[in-house]
N, C-alpha and C positions, 0 to 999 in steps of 0.2 A: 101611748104605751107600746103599739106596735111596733111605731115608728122607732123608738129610743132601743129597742128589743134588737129589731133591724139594725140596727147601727152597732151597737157592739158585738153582735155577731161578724159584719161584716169589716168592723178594724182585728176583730179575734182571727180570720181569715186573714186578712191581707197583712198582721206580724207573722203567722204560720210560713206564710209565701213567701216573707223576708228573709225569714232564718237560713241560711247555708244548705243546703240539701245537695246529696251527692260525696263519694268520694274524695275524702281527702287526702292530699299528698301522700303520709304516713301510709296508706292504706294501698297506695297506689306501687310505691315503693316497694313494699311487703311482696305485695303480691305480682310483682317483677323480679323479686328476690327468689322466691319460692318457684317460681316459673324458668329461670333462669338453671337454677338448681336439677328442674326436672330433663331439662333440656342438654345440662352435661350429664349426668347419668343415663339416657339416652344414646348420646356419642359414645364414651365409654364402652357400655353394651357394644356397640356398632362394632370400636376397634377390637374386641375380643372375639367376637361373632369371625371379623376378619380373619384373623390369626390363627382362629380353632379353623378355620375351611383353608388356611395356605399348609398347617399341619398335616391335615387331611389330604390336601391333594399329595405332599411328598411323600407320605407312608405308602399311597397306589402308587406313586411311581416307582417307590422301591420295590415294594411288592410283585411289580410287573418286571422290575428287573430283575426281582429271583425266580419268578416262576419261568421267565424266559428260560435262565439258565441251565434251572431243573429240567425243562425242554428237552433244551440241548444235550445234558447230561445223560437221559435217559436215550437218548438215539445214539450216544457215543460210551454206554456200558465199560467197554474196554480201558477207554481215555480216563476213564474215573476209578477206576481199580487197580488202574496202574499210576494213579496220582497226580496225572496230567493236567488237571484241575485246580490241582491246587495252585492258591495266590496268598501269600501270608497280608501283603500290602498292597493293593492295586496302583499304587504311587510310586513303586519299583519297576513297574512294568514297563517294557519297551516299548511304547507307542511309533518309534519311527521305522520298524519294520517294513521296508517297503516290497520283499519278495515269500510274501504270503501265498499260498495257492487257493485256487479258488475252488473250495469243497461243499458249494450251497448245492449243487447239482446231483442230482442221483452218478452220474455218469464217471463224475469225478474218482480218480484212484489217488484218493489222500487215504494215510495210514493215521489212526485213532491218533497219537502225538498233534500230529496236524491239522487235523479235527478240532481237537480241545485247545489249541495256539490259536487257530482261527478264531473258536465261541471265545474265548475271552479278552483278544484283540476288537473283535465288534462290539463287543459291551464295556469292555472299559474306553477305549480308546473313540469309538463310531464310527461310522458307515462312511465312506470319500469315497467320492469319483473325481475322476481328473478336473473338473470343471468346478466342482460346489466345496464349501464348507464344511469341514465332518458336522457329523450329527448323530444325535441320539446316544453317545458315549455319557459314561460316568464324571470323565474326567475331561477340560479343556486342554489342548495341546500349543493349539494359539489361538489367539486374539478373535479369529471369524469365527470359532466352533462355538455350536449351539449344543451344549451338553444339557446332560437330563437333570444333575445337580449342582447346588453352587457346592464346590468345596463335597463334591464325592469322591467315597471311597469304596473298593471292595476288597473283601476279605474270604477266600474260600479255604479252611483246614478240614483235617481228619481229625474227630476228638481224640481218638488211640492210638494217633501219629502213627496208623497203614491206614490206607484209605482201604484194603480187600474187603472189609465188610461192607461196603457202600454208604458205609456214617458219615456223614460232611454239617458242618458248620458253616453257612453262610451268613456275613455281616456287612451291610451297606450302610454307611455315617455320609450324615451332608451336614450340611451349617443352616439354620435355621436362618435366616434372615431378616431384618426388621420390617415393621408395613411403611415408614418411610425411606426415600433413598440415601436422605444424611444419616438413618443410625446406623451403628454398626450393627457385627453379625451378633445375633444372640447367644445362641450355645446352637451345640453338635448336638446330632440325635440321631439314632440309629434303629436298626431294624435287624433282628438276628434269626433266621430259620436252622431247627436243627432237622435234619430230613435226611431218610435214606433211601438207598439208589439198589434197588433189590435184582439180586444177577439174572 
């Protein structure tokens, strides 16, 4: 009786053993599917995360190119109440000036005009020496120059068309650019400080 007991336990066992056990295709599938799924949302994320910090980085750089400005404006009082400042289009601007004085110097005798022709030649157009590339301008002039934007622009007005009160309007647009190098440009985006220049 043991013995007979014993025995169909042990075929009971060894159909249990037989049967399929594990993971079926379907199941495998699914859950490749679903995995696969998490893994583009993931990316996704990634390229937006990207985009929102190339955003970011452009806004300080405009940023630092108005507060440059405001700098300079404020050590050149006269050049900015006499209007000297103003740039309706930074893309009209003369960048091939080559007999500019050089007024970075305490010692220098430039007269506020040539003051404010200088700060806005260095920021729009950049910094050259006989040897290098410009740099650091808004705007490319040629092909070497390493500008601070793709597709910058600056904009400096008086809202009450005189500038004597020290009311100025500054606006810096660039072109947003895509996160790869085949797309195109996105859209324009800009930066507008209204700020005044107190006598």
């Amino acid at each position: 009786m043991n013995k007979l007991h014993h025995n169909e336990r042990r075929q009971r066992c060894l159909r249990i053993n037989t049967q399929q056990s594990g993971f079926s295709l379907i199941e495998i599938m699914v859950a490749a599917l679903v995995l696969s799924i998490g893994i583009l949302g993931v990316a996704s994320l990634q390229i937006i995360g990207l985009k929102g910090t190339q955003q970011s980085y452009m806004k300080q750089q405009a940023m630092s190119v108005i507060q440059n400005l405001t700098e300079r404006m404020r050590s050149n009082k006269e050049g900015v109440f006499a209007g000297n400042y103003v740039v309706p289009d930074s893309n009209l601007f003369d960048c091939t000036q080559s007999s500019l004085p050089d007024c970075s110097s305490a010692s220098s005798d430039c007269s506020s005009v040539q003051i404010a022709t200088a700060d806005i030649h260095n920021l729009v157009c950049g910094y050259k020496t006989s040897t290098s590339s410009r740099t650091g301008g808004i705007r490319n002039i040629s092909a070497t120059d390493i500008s601070t934007f793709s597709g910058g622009k600056l904009s400096v007005t008086c809202p009450s068309g005189s500038c004597l009160a020290g009311d100025l309007n500054i606006q810096v647009n660039w072109i947003e650019r895509g996160l790869d190098k085949s797309q195109a440009a996105v859209s324009e985006d800009s930066l507008i400080i209204n700020t005044r220049i107190a006598p």
